[in-house]
C-alpha positions in Angstrom: 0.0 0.0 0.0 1.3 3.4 -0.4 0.1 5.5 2.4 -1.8 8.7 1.6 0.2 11.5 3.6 -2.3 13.9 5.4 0.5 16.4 5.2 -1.3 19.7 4.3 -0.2 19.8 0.5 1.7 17.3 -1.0 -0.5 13.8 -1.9 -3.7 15.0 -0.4 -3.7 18.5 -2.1 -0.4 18.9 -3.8 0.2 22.2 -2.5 3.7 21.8 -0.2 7.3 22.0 -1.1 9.7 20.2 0.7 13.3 22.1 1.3 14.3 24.6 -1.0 18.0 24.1 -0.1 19.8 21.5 -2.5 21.4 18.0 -1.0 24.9 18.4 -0.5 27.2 15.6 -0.8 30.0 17.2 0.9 27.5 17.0 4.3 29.3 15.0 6.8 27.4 11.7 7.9 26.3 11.8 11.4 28.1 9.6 13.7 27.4 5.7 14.6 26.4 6.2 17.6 23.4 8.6 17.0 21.8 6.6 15.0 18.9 6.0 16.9 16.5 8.4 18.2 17.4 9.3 22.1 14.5 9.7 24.9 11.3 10.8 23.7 11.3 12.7 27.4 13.1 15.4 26.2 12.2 19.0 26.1 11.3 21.1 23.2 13.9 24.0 22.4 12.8 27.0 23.5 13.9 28.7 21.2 12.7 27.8 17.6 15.1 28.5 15.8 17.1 25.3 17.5 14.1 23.2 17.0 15.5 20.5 14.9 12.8 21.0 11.4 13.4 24.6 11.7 15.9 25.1 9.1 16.7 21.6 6.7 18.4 18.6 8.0 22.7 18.9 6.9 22.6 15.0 6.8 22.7 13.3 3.8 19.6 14.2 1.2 18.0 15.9 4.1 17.4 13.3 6.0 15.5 13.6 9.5 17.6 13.7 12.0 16.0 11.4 14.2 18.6 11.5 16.8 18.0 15.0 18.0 14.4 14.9 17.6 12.1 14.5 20.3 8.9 14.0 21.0 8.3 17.8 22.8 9.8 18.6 19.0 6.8 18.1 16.7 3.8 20.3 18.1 5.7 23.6 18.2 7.2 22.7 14.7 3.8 21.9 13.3 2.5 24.8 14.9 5.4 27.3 13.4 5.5 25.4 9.9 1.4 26.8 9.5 2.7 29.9 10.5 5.0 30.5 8.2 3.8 28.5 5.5 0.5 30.9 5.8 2.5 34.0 5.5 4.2 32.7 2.5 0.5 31.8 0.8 -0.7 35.4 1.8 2.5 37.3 0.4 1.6 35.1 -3.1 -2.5 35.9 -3.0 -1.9 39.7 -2.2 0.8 40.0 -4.3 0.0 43.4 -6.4 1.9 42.2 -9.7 -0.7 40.6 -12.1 -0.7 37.0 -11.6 1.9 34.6 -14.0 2.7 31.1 -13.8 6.6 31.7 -11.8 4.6 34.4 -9.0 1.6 31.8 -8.5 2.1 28.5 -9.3 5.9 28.1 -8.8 5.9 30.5 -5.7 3.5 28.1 -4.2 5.2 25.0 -5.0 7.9 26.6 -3.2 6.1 27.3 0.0 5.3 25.2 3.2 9.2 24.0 3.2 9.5 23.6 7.3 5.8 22.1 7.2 6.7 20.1 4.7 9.7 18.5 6.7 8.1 18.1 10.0 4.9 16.2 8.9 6.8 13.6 6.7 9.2 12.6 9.6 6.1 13.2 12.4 3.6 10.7 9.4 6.5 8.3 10.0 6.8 8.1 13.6 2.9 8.3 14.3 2.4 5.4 11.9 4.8 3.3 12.7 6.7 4.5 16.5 4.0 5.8 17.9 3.3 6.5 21.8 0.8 8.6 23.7 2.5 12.0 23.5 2.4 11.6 19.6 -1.2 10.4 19.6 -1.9 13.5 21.3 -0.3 15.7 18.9 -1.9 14.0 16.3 -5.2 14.7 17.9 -4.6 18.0 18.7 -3.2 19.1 15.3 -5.4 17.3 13.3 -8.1 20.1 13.0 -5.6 22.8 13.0 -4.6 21.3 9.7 -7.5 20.9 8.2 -8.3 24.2 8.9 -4.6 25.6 7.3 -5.6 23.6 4.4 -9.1 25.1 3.9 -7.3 28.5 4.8 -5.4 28.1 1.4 -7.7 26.4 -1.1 -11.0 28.6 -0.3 -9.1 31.7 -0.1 -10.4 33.8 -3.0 -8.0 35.6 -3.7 -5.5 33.1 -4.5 -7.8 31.1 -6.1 -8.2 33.7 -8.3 -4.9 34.3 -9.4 -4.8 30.5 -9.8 -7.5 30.6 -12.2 -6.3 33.7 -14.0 -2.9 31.7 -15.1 -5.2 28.7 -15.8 -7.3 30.6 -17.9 -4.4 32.2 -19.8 -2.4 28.5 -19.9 -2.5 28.3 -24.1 -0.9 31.3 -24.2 2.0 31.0 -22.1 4.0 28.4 -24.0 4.7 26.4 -21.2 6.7 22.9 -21.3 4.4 19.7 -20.8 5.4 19.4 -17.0 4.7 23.1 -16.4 1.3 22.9 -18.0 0.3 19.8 -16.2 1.0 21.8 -13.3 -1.6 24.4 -14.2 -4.2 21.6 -15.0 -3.4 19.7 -11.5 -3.3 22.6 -9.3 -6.3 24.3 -11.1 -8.4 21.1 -10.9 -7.3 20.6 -6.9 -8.6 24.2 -5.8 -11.7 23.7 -7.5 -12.0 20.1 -6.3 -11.6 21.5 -2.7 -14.4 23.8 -3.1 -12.8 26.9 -3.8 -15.7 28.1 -6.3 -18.0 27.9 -3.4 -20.0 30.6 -1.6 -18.8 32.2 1.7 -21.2 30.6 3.1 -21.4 26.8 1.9 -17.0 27.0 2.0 -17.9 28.1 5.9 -19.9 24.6 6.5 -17.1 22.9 4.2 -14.6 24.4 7.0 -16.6 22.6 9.7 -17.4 19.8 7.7 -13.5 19.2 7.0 -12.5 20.0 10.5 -14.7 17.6 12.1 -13.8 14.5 9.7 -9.8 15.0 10.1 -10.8 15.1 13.8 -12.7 11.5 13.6 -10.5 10.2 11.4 -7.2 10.9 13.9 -9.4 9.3 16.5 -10.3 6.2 14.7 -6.9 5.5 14.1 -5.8 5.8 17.4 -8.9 4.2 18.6 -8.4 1.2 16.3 -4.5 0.9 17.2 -5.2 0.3 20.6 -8.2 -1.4 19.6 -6.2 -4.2 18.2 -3.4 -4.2 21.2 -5.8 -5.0 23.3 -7.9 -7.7 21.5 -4.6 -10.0 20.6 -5.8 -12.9 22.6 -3.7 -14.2 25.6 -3.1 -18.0 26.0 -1.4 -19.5 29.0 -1.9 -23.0 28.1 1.1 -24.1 26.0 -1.2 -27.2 24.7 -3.9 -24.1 23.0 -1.2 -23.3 20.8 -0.6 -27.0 19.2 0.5 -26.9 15.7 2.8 -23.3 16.1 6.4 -23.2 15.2 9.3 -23.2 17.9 9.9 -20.1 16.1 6.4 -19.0 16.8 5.9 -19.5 20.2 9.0 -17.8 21.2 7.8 -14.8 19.6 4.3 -14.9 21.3 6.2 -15.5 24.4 8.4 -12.5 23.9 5.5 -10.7 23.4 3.8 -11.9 26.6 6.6 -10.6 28.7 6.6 -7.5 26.8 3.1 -7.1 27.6 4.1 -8.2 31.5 2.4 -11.1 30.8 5.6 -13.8 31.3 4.8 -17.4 31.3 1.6 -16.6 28.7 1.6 -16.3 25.3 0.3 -13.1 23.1 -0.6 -13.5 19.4 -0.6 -10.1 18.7 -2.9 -9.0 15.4 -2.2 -7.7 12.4 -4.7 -5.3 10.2 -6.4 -8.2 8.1 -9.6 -10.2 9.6 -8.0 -13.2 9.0 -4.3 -14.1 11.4 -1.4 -15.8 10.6 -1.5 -18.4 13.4 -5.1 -19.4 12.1 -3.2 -21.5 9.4 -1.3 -24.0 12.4 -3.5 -23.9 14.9 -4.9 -27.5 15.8 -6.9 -26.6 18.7 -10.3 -25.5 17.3 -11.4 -23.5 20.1 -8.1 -21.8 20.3 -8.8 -20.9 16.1 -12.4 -19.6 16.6 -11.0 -17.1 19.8 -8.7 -15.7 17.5 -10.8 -15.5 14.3 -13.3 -13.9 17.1 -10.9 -11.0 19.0 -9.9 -10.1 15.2 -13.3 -10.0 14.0 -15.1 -7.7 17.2 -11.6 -6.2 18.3 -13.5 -2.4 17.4 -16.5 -3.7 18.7 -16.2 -4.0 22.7 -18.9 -1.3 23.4 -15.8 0.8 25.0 -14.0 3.9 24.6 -11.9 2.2 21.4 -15.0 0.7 20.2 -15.0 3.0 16.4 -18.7 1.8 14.8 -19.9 5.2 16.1 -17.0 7.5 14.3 -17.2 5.8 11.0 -20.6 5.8 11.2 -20.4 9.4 11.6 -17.4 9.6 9.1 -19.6 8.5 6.2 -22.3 11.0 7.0 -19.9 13.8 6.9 -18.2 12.6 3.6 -21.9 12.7 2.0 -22.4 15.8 3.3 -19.1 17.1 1.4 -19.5 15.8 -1.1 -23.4 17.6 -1.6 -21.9 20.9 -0.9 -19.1 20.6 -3.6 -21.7 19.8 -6.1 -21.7 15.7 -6.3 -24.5 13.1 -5.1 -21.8 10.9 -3.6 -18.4 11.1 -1.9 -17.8 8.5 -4.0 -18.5 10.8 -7.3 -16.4 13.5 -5.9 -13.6 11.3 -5.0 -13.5 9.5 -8.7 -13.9 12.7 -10.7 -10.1 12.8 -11.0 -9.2 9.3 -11.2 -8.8 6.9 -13.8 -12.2 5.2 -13.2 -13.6 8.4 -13.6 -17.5 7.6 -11.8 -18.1 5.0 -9.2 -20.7 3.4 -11.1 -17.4 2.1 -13.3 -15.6 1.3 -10.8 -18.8 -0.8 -9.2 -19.5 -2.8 -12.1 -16.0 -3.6 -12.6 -16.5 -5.4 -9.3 -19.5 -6.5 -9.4 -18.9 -8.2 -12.8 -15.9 -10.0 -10.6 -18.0 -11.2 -8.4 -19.6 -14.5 -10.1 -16.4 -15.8 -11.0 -14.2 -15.5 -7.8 -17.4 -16.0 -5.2 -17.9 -19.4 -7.5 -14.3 -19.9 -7.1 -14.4 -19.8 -3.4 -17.4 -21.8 -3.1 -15.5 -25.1 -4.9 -12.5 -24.5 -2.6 -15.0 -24.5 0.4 -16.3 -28.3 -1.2 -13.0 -29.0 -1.3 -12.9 -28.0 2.6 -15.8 -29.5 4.3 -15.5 -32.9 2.4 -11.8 -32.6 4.5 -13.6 -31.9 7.3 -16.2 -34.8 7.1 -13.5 -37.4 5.8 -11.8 -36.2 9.3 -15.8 -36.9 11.0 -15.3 -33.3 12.3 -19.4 -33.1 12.7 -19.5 -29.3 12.0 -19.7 -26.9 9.2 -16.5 -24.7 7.4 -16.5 -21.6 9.3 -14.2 -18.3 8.6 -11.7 -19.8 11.5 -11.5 -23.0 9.9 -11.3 -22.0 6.8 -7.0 -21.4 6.6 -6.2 -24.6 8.7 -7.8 -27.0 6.5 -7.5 -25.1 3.4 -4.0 -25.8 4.1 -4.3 -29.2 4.4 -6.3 -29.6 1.2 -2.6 -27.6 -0.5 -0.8 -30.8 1.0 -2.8 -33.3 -0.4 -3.7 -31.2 -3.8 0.2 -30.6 -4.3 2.1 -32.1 -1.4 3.2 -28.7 0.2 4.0 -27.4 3.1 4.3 -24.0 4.2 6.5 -24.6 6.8 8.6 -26.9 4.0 8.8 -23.1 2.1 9.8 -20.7 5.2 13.4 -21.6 5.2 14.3 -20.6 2.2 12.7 -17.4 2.7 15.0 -15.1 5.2 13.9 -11.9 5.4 17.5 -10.5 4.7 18.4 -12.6 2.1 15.0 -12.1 0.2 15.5 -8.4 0.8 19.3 -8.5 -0.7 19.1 -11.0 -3.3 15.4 -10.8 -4.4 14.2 -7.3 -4.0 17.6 -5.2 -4.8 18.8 -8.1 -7.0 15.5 -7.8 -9.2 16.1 -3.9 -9.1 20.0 -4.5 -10.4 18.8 -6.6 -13.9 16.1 -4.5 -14.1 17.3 -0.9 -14.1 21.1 -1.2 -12.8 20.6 -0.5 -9.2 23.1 -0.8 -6.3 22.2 -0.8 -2.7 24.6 0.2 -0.1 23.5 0.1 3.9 24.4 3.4 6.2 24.5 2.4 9.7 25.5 6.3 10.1 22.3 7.5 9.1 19.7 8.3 12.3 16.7 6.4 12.8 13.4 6.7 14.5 13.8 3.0 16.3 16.6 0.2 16.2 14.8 -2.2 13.8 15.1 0.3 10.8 17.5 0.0 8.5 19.0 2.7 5.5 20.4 1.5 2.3 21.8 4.4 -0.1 20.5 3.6 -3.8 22.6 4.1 -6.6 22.4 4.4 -10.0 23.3 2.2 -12.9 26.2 4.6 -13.7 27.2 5.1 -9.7 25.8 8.4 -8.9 23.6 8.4 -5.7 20.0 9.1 -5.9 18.4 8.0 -2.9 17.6 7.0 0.6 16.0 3.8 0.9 14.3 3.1 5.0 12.7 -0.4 5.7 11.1 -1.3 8.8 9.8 -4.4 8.6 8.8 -5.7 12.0 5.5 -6.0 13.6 5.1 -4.0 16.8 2.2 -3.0 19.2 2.8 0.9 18.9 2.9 0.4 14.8 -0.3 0.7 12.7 -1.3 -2.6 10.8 -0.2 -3.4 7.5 2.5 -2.4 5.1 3.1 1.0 3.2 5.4 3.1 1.5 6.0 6.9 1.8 8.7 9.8 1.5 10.2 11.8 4.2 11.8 13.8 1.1 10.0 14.3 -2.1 12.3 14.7 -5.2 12.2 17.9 -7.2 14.4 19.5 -9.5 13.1 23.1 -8.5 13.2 22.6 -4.5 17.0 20.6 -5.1 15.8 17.7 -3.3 16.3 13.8 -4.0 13.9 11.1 -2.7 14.2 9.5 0.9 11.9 6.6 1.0 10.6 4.2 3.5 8.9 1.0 3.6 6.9 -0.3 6.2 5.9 -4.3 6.9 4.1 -6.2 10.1 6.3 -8.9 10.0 6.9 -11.5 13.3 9.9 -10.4 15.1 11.7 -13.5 15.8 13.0 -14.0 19.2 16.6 -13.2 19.9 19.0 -15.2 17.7 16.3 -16.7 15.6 16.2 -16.2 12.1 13.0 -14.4 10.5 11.5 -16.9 8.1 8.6 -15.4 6.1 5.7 -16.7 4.6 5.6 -16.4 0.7 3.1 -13.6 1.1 5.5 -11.6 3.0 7.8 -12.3 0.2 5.6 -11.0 -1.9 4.3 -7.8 0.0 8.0 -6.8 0.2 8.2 -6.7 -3.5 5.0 -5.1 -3.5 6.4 -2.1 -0.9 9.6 -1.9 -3.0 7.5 -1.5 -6.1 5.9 1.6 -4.3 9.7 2.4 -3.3 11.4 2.3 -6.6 8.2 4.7 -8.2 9.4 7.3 -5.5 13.1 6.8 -6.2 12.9 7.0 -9.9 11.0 10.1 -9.7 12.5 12.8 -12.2 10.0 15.8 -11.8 10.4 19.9 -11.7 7.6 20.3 -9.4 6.7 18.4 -5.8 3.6 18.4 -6.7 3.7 15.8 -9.4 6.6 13.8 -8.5 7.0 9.9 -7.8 3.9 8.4 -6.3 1.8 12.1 -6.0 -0.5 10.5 -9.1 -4.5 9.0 -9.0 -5.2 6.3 -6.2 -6.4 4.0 -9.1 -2.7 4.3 -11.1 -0.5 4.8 -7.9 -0.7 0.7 -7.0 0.3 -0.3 -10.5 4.2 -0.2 -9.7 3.8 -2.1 -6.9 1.6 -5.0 -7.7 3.5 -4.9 -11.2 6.7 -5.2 -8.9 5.2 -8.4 -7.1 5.6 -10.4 -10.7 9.8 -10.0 -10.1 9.2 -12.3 -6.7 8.3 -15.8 -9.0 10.7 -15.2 -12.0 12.7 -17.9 -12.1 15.9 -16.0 -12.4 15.3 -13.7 -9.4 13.3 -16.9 -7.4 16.9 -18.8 -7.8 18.7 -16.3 -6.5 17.2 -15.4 -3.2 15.1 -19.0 -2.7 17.9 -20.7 -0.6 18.1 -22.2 2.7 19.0 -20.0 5.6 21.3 -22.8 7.1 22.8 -24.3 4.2 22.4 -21.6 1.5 21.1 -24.5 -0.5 18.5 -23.3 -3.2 15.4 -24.7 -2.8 15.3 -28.2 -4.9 13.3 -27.8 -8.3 10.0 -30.5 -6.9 9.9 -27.9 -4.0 9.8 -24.6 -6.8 7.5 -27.1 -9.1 5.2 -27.8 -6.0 4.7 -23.7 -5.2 4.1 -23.0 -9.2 1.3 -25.8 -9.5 0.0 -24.4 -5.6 0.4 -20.9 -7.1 -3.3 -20.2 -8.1 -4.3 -22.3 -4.8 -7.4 -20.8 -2.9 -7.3 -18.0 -5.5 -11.3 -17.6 -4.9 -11.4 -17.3 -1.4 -8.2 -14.5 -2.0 -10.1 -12.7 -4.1 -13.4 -13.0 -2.8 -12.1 -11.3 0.7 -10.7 -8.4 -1.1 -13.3 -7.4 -3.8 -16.1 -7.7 -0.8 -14.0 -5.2 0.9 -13.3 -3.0 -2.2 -17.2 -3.2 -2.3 -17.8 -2.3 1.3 -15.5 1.0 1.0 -17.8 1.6 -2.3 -20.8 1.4 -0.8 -20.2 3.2 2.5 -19.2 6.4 -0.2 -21.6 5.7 -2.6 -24.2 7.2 0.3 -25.9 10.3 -0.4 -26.4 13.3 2.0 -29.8 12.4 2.4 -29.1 9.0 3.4 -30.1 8.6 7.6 -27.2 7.9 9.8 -26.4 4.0 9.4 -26.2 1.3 11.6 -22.4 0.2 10.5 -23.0 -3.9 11.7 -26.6 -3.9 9.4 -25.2 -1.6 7.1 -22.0 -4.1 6.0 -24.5 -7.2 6.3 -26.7 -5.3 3.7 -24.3 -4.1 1.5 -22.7 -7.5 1.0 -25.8 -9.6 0.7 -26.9 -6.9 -2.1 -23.8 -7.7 -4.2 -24.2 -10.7 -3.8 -20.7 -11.6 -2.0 -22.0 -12.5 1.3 -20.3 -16.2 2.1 -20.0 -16.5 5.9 -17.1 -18.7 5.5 -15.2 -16.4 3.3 -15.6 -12.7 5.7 -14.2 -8.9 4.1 -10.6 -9.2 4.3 -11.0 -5.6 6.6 -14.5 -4.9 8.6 -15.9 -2.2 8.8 -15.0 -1.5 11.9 -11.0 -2.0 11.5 -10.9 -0.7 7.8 -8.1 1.4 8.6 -7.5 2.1 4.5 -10.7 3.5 4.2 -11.2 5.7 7.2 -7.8 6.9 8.5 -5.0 6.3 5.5 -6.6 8.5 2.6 -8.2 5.0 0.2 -11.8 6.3 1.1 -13.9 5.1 -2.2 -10.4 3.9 -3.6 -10.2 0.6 -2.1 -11.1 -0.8 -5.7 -7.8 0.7 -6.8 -6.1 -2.4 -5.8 -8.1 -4.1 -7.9 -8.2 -1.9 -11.1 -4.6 -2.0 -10.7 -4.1 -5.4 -10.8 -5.7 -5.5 -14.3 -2.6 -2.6 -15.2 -0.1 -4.6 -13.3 -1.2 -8.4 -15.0 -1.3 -7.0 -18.4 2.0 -4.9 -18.2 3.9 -8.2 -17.3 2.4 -9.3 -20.0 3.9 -6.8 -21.9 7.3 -7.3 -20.6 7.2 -11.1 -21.2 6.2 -10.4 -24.9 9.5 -8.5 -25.3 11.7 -11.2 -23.1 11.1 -10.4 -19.9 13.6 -9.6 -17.1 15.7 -7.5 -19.3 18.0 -4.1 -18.6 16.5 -2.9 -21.9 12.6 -3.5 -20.5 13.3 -2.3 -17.3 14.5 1.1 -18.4 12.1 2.0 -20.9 9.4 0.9 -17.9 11.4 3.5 -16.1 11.7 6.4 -18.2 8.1 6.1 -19.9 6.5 5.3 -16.4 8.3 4.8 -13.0 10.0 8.5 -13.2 6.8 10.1 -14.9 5.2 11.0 -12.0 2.0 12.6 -12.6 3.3 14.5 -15.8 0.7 13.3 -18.0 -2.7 12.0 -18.3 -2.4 8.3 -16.6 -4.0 6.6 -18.9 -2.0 7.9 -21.9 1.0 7.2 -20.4 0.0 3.3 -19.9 -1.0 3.0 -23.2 2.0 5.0 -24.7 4.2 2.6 -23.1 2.0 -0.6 -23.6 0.8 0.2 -26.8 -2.7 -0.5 -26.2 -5.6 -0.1 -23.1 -5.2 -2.5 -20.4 -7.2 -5.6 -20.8 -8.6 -7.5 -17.9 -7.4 -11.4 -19.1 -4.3 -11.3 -17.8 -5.8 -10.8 -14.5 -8.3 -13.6 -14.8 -5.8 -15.8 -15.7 -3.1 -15.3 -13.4 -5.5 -15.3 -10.4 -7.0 -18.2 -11.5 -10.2 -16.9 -12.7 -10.4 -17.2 -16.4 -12.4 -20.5 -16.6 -13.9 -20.5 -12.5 -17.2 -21.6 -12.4 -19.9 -18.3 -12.1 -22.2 -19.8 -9.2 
């Protein structure tokens, strides 16, 4: 996933500028022994000038300097970088010169630089180091930002200077970047309202205020949420069928939860849990399945039916003011789906074919069960237990048989950077000099294929109970020719933490989700833009997962497979009936995968597809309803998010875009198509992908620049056939 960064201007309204002052390689790296941020305990400067984002970083591409940044740090510098950013805004709306194109639309992409630099490093540590003093800066700031942000796109006057140069744009002979600029920007202001009254921008102010308010507080709700739901066994014998490796790391997490002697399976985002797959003690399976499932729903303070319920109301309600019957409408106008109505047939027309899918797995399931005289029917908790058994006897495979060959370190050096070497020439070199935000994270300087440096690569990979669910990409410097800067990227993953000595062995999914992040990654890193505003991964929520899920097609070529696919002990690559086993299990349980995620994609449709009008909704009947209408309600195959915990939807920015995973699965299937018709893994592929696509940014129309580089629309076969889809039964 690429997170949606609530930083004021950049991916939400493409309005901020990071640093104007340029990288300098002469900067001297910081020492070893700073590289991790000290005590969060320590007290802001008093001064602001010493705060640490007050002027830019000296380290290396502007990196944060995490190791004299404190908590007490971020408030006063959020609080300074509105100020000033504001006063750079007003000097550009009052300026008395007649508006141009370098006074407007330049001057603004060079404003909000000390914002800029606080929020990207602050949207790291809040997402994925977070602690109570952050959480209540978050919740403090929240609607202060909103409210800066409404400050600049309803403010008449700039607005109409925007419109002015907009209006004059075929006139002023501007180069293609410069003139998407115009349309962008242009299209954002009006987007955010800014052709409203005085009095409907007003209750747009209030409206906005009060969502970024519920939508902090769900997050936080929902993080703590999920802390306290991960079940807590203290009968050994419960947990039959886990690793060694497994149960020291619920162990470890019972004593870091004070809880020694007992084991913690700590959650991650998705309804279903890893453990679910091992577990052989039934009971033990459905109280898992269960605290995942209800773990927003206790009827206490963290219980979040009540904000999203809310949430949606006040999205309709936007949504009517700006002029559209839907949030949904609003949200789609500048994406490549265009309408929700195309983006919820292209679902709906899914449906037939994966729900049928999942429903002859599910045979495949209970006549397990019944051979076994279990005497009960496949529920949701059952479902990855003796799905897996059906893998074993279907194709002899275990997943414990595949986790050795799959250390995270080795899959990161020789799969991920290797696949980024033959593709485009890449080099990865690790800086233990460069400060981090906590221990775990690790930098890698990215070079070139002819040895310059061009980036800042982060990965944090490591589940823990102050991180939000899931994986993500983001910048904490956005690349731009005009500001000087180069990218510093990070990915995020949930991954076990082993216990001290222990190797961490991943699952094949994790393999592939850290492709997936890296595909995010390498959009970011290739990014080649003028303007902030439409560099790297600042393009439509329907494009912006192509990269990555196009990325996840390096992790199965056989040439990258051999070269990270080796035994952690005995660096033995893993024997060719092992690899011929995982391609024949590939398309395995390929309905009941797809089915969980279009009935989500669905459920975020739905929720925005409500109109103003609609009555505040019951969010329990509401989901039942909406699923049961689309026909996609299998009670053995649940929404890979609820409702209740669909932290894409209502606190990371993929409200109504949910589908985009989908939609950009079509791009991602077919481009690899396209890449195989030309041979493949090739230096020659990978860098025309590169310079007509990955370091395009949001120069051009999205949909002209797939087909310019394909050669022709996107068509959906590719998908159905390499999910397994093509020929699955439609009931």
């Amino acid at each position: 996933m690429l997170r949606l960064r609530t930083i004021v201007i950049a991916t939400t309204m493409a309005l901020a500028a990071c640093s104007q002052q340029p990288e300098g390689a002469a900067n001297p790296p910081a020492p070893a022994a700073s590289a991790v941020s000290t005590s969060s305990a320590a007290p802001a400067a008093t001064d602001m000038t010493s705060n640490p984002f007050y002027s830019a970083s000296t380290l290396p591409f502007q990196a944060p300097p995490f190791d004299k940044i404190h908590d007490a740090d971020y408030q006063p510098a959020i609080e300074e970088g509105m100020k000033q950013h504001m006063a750079e805004i007003e000097k550009i709306a009052n300026n008395p010169e007649a508006p141009t194109f370098e006074n407007t639309y330049v001057a603004m992409e060079k404003s909000g630089a000390m914002l800029s630099r606080v929020m990207t490093a602050f949207n790291a540590v809040t997402g994925a180091n977070t602690d109570d003093a952050l959480q209540k800066v978050q919740e403090d700031e929240a609607p202060k930002l909103a409210a800066h942000e409404d400050a600049i796109y309803l403010d008449s006057k700039l607005f109409q200077r925007v419109q002015t140069v907009y209006d004059q744009r075929d006139t002023l002979k501007l180069d293609p970047e410069s003139a998407r600029l115009v349309e962008v920007v242009y299209r954002n202001f009006v987007h955010a309202g800014a052709r409203l009254s005085d009095a409907d921008k007003a209750k747009l102010k209030d409206l906005n205020k009060e969502e970024s308010t519920l939508s902090t507080a769900f997050t936080n709700k929902l993080l703590a949420a999920t802390k306290d739901a991960a079940p807590v066994i203290a009968d050994k014998a419960k947990l039959a069928g886990l690793s060694d490796a497994e149960l020291a790391a619920a162990s470890q997490a019972g004593k870091d939860r004070k809880q020694d002697g007992k084991y913690v399976l700590s959650l991650q985002n998705t309804t279903q849990q890893p453990e679910l797959q091992d577990l052989t003690d039934r009971a033990t399976r459905q109280a898992l399945f269960e605290a995942s499932w209800n773990r927003a729903e206790q009827g206490d303070a963290n219980d979040t039916r009540k904000t999203i319920e809310r949430l949606a109301q006040i999205r309709a309600e936007q949504a009517k003011l700006l002029g559209f019957p839907s949030y949904a409408a609003w949200k789609l106008d500048d994406q490549m789906a265009k309408t929700p109505e195309t983006a919820l047939k292209f679902m709906q027309d899914l449906v037939p074919a994966v729900t049928g899918r999942a429903k002859v797995e599910a045979a495949d399931i209970q006549a397990v069960i019944d051979q076994q005289h279990g005497g009960f029917k496949l529920q949701p908790w059952d479902w990855n237990f003796y799905a897996e058994q059906v893998r074993k006897a279907k194709y002899d495979l275990d997943e414990n048989q595949i986790k050795p060959y799959f250390e995270l370190d080795n899959v990161l050096q020789n799969g991920v950077f290797y696949a980024a070497n033959q593709l485009y020439g890449l080099t990865f070199k690790e800086r233990k000099d460069i400060p981090v935000y906590q221990p775990d994270v690790r930098v890698f300087e990215v070079f070139d294929k002819d040895g310059s440096s061009m980036a800042l690569f982060y990965c944090d990979y490591f589940k823990r109970d102050n991180k939000n669910g899931g994986a993500w990409m983001d910048n904490l410097v956005t690349q731009s020719k005009l500001l000087g800067t180069k990218p510093v990227i990070y990915n995020v993953g949930n991954f076990s933490k082993p216990a001290a000595g222990q190797p961490a062995l991943l699952s094949f999914d994790d393999v592939i989700t850290m492709f997936h992040e890296f595909g995010h990654a390498l959009h970011g890193i290739f990014a080649d833009e003028q303007y902030p505003t439409l560099s790297g991964t600042n393009t439509a929520r329907d494009f912006v997962e192509f990269p990555s899920q196009f990325n996840e097609h390096w992790a199965t070529d056989p040439k990258v497979f051999a070269h990270y696919a080796k035994n952690y002990q005995t660096g033995e690559p893993m024997p060719k009936a092992l690899v011929d086993k995982m391609t024949k299990a590939g398309k395995f349980n390929s309905g009941y995968n797809m089915t969980e995620l279009v009935s989500a994609a669905l459920l975020d449709m739905n929720w925005h597809m409500l109109g103003a009008d609609a009555p505040l909704q019951d969010a329990d009947k509401f989901e039942a309803a909406a699923l049961k209408k689309d026909g996609i309600d299998l009670g053995y195959v649940p929404p890979r998010y609820r409702s209740s915990y669909f932290q894409h939807i209502w606190g990371n920015g993929y409200a109504a875009g949910y589908y985009a995973y989908l939609w950009t699965e079509m791009l991602a299937d077919d481009a690899f198509v396209g890449f195989k018709e030309h041979g493949g893994l090739t230096r020659e592929n990978g860098d025309r992908f590169r310079a007509m696509v990955l370091s395009r940014g949001n120069t051009e129309e999205l949909a002209k620049m797939y087909k310019d580089w394909r050669g022709q629309d996107p068509q959906i076969e590719p998908m159905l056939e390499n999910r397994g889809l093509k020929d699955a039964p439609k009931k």
